[in-house]
N, C-alpha and C positions, 0 to 999 in steps of 0.2 A: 398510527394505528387507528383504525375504524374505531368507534363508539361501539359497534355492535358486536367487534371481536373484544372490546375491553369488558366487556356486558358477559363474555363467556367466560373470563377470566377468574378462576375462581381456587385458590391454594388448597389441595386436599390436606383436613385435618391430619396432624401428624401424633398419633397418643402418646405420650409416658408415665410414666408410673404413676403419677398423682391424678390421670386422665384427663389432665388441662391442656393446653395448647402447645405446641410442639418449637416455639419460638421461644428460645431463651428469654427470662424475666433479670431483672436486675433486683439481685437483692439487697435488702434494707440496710447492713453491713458496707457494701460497693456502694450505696447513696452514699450513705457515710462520709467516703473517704474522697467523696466527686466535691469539691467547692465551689466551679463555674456551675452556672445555671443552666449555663449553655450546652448544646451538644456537645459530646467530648471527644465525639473523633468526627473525622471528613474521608468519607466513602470516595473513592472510585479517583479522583484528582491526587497523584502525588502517591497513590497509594500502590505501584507498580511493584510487586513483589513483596508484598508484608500482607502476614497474614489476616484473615478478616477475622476481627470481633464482633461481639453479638449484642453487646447492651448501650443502650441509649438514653441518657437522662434529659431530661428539656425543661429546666425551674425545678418545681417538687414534684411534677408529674412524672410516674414509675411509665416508661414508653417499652414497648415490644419492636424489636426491628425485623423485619420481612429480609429472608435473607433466599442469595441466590437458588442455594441448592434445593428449597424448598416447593419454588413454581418453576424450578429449570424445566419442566417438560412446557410451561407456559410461555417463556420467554420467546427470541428470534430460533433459537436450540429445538424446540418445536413447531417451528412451520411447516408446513407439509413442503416435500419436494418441490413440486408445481410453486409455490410462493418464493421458497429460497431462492429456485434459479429465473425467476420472474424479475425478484428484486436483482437479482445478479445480472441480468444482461441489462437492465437499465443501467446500473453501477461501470458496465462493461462501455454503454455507450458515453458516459459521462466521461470516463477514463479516456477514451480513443478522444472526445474534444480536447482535452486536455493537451494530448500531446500532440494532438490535430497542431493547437495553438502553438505548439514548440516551433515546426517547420513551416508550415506554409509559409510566412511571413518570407522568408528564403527568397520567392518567386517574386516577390515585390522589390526586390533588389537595384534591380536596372533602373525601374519608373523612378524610386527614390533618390537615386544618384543622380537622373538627370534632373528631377525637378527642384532638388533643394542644392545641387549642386556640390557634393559630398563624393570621395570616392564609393566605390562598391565597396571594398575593402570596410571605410569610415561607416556603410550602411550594415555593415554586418553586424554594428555593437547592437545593433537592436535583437541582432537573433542571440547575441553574446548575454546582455545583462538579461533577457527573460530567464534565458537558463539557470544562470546563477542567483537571481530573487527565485524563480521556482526553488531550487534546490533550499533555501532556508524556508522559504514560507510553508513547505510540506511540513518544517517542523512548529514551525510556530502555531499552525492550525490544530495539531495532532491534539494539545493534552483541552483543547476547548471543548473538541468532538465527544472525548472523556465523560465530560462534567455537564453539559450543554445538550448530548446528541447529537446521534450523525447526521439528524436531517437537517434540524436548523443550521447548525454550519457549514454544510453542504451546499444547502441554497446561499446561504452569505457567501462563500465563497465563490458559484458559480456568477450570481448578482455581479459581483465584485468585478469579476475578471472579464463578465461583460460588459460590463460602467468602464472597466479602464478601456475598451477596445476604441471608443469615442474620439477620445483626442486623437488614438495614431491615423482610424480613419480619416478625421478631419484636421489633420494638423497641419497649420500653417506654416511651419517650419521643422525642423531635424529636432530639435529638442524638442519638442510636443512629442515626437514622434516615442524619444529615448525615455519620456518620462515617463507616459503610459506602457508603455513596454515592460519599465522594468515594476509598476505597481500593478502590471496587470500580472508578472511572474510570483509578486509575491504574495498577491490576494488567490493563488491557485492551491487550493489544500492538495489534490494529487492521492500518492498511494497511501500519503499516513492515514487518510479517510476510510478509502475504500477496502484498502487490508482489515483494517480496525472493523468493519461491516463483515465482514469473512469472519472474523474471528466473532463477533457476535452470533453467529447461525450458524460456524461447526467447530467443533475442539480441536486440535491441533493434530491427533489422530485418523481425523477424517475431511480434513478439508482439503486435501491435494490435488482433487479435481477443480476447485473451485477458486486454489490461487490457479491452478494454469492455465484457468480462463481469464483470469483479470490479468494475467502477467499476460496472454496475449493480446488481451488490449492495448495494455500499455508499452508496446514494442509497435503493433501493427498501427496507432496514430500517429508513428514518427512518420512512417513510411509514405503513409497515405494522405499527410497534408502536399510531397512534392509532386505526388499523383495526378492529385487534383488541380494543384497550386502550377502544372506546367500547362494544360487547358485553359486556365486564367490568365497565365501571363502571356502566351502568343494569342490574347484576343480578349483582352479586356484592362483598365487603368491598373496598374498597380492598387489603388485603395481597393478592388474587389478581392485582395489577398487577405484583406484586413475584415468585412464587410463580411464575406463567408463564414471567417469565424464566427462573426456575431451573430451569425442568424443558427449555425449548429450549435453554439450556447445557447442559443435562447430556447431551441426547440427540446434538447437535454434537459434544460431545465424544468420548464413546463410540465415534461412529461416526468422527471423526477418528483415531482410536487406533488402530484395526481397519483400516483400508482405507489412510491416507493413510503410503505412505514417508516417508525423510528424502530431501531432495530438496538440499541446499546442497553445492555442489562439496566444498569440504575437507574435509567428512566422508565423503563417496563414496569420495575419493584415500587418505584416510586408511586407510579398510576396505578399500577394493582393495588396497593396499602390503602391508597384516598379513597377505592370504590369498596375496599372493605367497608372502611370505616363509616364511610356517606350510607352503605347499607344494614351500618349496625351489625356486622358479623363479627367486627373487633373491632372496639373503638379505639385501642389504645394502637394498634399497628401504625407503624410508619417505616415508610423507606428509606433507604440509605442515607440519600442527601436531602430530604423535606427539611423544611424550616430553616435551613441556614442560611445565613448574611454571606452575602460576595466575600468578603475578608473570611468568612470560614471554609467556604472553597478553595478562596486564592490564596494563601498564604503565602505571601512573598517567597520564607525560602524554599517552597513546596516548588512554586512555580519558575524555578531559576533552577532549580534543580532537577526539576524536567527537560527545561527545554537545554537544559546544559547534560543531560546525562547522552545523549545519540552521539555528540561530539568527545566525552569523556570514553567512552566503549569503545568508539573509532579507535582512539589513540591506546586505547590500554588494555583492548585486549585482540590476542593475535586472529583469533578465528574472523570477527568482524573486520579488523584491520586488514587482511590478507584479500578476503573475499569482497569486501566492497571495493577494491581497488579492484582486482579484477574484473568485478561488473561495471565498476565505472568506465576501464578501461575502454570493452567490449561496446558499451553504448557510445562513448565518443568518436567509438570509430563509426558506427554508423550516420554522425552527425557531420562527420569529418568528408564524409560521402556525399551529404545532403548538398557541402557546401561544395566540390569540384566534381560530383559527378557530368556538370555540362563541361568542367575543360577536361573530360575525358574521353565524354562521346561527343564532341564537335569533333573528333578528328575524324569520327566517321559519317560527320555530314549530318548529325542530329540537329531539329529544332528546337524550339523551347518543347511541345507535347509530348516529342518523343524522347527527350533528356527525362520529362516524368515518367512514363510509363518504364525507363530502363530500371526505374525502382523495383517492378515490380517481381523485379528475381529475387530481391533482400524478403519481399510479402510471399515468396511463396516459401521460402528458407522458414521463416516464420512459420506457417501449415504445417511444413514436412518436420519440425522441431515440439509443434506444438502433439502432432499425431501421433509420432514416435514415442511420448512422453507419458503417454493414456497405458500404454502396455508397461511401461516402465513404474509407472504407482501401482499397478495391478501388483506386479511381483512384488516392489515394495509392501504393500500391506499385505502381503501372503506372510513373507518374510519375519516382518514384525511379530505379525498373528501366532507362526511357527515358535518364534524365538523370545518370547515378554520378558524372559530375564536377563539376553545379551546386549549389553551396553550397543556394541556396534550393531547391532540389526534394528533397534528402537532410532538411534541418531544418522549415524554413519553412512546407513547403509541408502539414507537419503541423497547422499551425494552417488552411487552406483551408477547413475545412468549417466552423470556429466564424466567420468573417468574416459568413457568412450566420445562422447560429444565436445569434450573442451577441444581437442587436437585441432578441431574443425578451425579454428579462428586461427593459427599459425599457418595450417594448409590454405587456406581461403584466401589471406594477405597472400602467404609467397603464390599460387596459384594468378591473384589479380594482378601480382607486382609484374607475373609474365605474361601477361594479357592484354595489359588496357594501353599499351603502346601505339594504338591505332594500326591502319592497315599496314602490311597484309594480314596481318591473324583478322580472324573473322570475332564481331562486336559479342558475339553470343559465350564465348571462353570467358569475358569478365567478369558478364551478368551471373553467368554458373558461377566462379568463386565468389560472387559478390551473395549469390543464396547458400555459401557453405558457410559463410561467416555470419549470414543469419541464423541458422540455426545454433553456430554457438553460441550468439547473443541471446539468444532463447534461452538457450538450455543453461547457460549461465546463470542468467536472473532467476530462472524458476526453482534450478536446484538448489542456487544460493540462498533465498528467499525460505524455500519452505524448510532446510535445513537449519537457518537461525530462528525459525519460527519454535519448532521441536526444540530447540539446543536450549533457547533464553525464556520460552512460557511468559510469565508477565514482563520479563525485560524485553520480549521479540520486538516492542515498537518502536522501542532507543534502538535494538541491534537493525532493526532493518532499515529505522530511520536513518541509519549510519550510511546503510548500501544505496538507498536512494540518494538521498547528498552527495554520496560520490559519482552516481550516475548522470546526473545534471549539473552538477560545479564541474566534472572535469568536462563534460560535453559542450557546458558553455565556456570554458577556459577554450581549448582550441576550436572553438569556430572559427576565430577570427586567422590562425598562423595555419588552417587548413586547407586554404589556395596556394599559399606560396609553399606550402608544405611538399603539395603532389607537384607540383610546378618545378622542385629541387631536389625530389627525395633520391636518396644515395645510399647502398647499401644494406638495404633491406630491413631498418631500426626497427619497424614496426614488427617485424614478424619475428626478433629477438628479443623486445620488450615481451611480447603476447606469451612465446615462449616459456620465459623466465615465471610470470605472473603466472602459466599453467601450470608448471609443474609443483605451487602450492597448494593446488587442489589434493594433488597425492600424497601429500604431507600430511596431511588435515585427515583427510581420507583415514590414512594407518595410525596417525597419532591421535585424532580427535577427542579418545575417551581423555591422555593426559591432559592437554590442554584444556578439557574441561572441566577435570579435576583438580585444575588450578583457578579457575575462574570462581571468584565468589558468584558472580551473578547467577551461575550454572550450578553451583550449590544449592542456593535459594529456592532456585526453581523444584529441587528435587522434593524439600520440607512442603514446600507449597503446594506441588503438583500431590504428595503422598495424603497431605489432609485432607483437601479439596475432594479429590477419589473416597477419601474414607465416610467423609459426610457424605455426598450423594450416594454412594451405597448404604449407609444405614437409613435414610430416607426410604431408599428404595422399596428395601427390605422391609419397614416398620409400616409402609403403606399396603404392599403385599401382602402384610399380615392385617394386616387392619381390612382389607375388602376379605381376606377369607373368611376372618371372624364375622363379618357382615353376612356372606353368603352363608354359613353355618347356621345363623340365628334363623335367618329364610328358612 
């Protein structure tokens, strides 16, 4: 954030009955019973679903805490439009490197096998282990972004995974090549970040145009590394598969550094409290997490219980379990693509250029997924708007546009299954089912995504870090058995697994309210979400009144 927007920053006085300041005080009694000197709670780390308290003690000094609801119109929550989706299409291009970095490597394949002498086969663990270090390092990143902010780890992470691109560029042998690969997958923060940044600047009510911009990012970078990466490889070394990406990180970055603020509440409250107090408006205010020591952020079992709760949620509850495998599914398969889409247009006499460009029916499936999807939140938030007190029209009715779009990934496989046999059927029948199954990969992710968003509130970042995880570990689990796969495939398995995996969308669909009325997490959420609303409206209201009474006395 600029010095000169922190400079406009300024909390409107909140009055209560004794006309003092509208931030809870810790009374003399609560000293009392505090024994540490220390702060007694740790904001924003660990603290994913429990409710927020408001007092702060630091030694014997009585501290006031600056609490969200009180500068929410100050925070990323108030950016002007123009700023949000400024910061968003940057977040949109960092996302498309990311997954730029997934595929392209792909095209460096051949140069690799011959120069280090490895089968292609044996060169694939490089496109295998990034996937699978991606998929844990989105979580390991996630709870730093929390406590730290999303910009500094954002750049560390970007730094990071362009330091690892070094060695595979210049690796003198296959292990150089495997080691950066798999530290460049795990130094990739990925969506735990950039959702986290979305959730920062809109409530889970109004942000559904703005995950379906980042979820098209991060679909349309898979695509568009083989794009580019078939250009590369019929007319340049293999290391320029590697080299490209470093130079689209580096220029993401830059331009991340330069343009994108810090957007995470507790550092905003944080920086607003200091410039109180540096200008004597309240000396005593402080933010969330000011003053405390590493060990009172990190708390071992806070932070094991973080990074352990995205895998706990997989396994124990059905909504996350059911739907992340599905999305996992759905992305594999398009990774499953990346890897034999040339032994299936070499029968039609493709080059390397034009084996890329046959990608780009999966990129427009994408388009026509992402477009169709703009009319489909419309009604959605009509629906809602219509309905605030029916269970299924607030969650449920989130999933309404995939009921019609999931089919698409069963039609799509058996459609390719009877297509991509080479001549005589004409090359253009694949590419069509090959963009019907993008669209259900789209609509997949985005409906899944913004539904456990709505469903888990403060838990959404363990629920969705579940469906990423499974996006990336299964996509990197079959890269490698994805040649011999298309190479032997018998019986149409794909299109009976996809099947099976769709029809728990309709489950979810008509059961959803039960099952989330089993879920503790989805409990929590309801107490949390109920207070959270109550405070920011009595704010509201208590300021509304406070400017009339101001305009009166005029």
């Amino acid at each position: 954030m600029a010095s000169d927007e922190i400079d406009q920053i300024r909390p409107a006085p909140r009055e209560s009955e004794s006309g003092g300041s509208s931030i809870t005080q810790v009374s003399n009694n609560e000293q009392q019973n505090i024994i540490s000197e220390k702060p007694q709670r740790r904001a924003g780390f660990g603290a994913e679903g429990e409710p927020e308290k408001t007092e702060v003690v630091s030694g014997k000094r009585k501290r006031d805490e600056l609490q969200e609801e009180e500068v929410y119109d100050q925070l990323g929550f108030g950016y002007s439009s123009f700023k949000k989706w400024t910061i968003l299409t940057v977040i949109f291009w960092i996302q498309v490197s990311m997954n730029f970095n997934t595929s392209l490597y792909s095209n460096g394949l051949k140069g690799i096998s011959e120069e280090f002498g490895v089968s292609e086969q044996g060169a694939r663990c490089g496109a295998m282990i990034f996937l699978i270090f991606y998929a844990f390092g989105c979580e390991l990143w996630a709870p730093w972004s929390e406590e730290y902010g999303r910009k500094p780890v954002l750049q560390a992470s970007l730094f990071l995974v362009n330091l690892w691109q070094l060695p595979v560029a210049l690796a003198p042998n296959f292990t150089s090549i495997m080691v950066g690969r798999a530290l460049g997958g795990l130094s990739s923060a990925g969506g735990s970040v950039t959702l986290g940044m979305i959730a920062d600047m809109w409530d889970s009510d109004n942000q559904q145009y703005a995950v379906a911009y980042v979820v098209f990012s991060s679909v349309g970078g898979s695509v568009l590394g083989p794009i580019v990466g078939g250009f590369v490889q019929s007319s340049l070394d293999w290391r320029w598969c590697i080299w490209i990406q470093l130079i689209f990180g580096g220029v993401v970055q830059l331009i991340h550094l330069i343009f994108v603020p810090e957007t995470r509440s507790t550092i905003l409250i944080d920086r607003i409290a200091k410039k109180m107090r540096e200008s004597g408006e309240n000396p005593k205010i402080y933010g969330p997490t000011e003053e405390m020591s590493f060990r009172e952020r990190f708390p071992t079992g806070d932070l094991m219980r973080t990074w352990f709760r995205p895998f706990h949620m997989f396994v124990t509850e059905p909504i996350v379990l059911v739907l992340s495998l599905l999305s996992g599914f759905s992305d594999a398969l398009i990774f499953m693509f990346i890897q034999s889409f040339s032994l299936v247009y070499t029968q039609w006499g493709f080059n390397d250029w034009q084996n890329g460009l046959a990608f780009i029916g999966i990129g427009i499936g994408y388009l026509i997924a992402w477009a169709l999807f703009i009319p489909a939140i419309k009604r959605n938030i009509k629906e809602r708007k219509n309905n605030p007190d029916n269970e299924r029209a607030q969650y449920e009715s989130r999933l309404w546009w995939l009921l019609y779009t999931a089919p698409c990934l069963p039609i799509g496989l058996i459609g390719f299954a009877w297509t991509c046999g080479g001549p005589p059927v004409h090359w253009i029948g694949s590419m069509i089912f090959a963009a019907i199954v993008g669209i259900a990969n789209y609509s997949i992710y985005m409906a899944t995504i913004d539904y456990m968003i709505c469903a888990y509130g403060p838990y959404s970042a363990s629920a969705t870090g579940g469906n990423g995880w499974a996006r990336d570990f299964l996509a990197g689990v079959l890269t490698i058995p994805a040649t011999p796969f298309f190479s032997n495939i018998g019986d149409k398995p794909l299109q009976y697994g996809s099947t099976i995996l769709l029809s728990a969308v309709y489950v979810i669909y008509w059961k959803g309210p039960t099952l989330r009325a089993n879920s503790k997490f989805a409990q929590q959420l309801a107490t949390h979400r109920t207070g959270l609303n109550e405070r920011r409206a009595s704010v509201a209201s208590q300021r509304a009144a406070s400017r009339a009474n101001s305009t009166a006395q005029v």
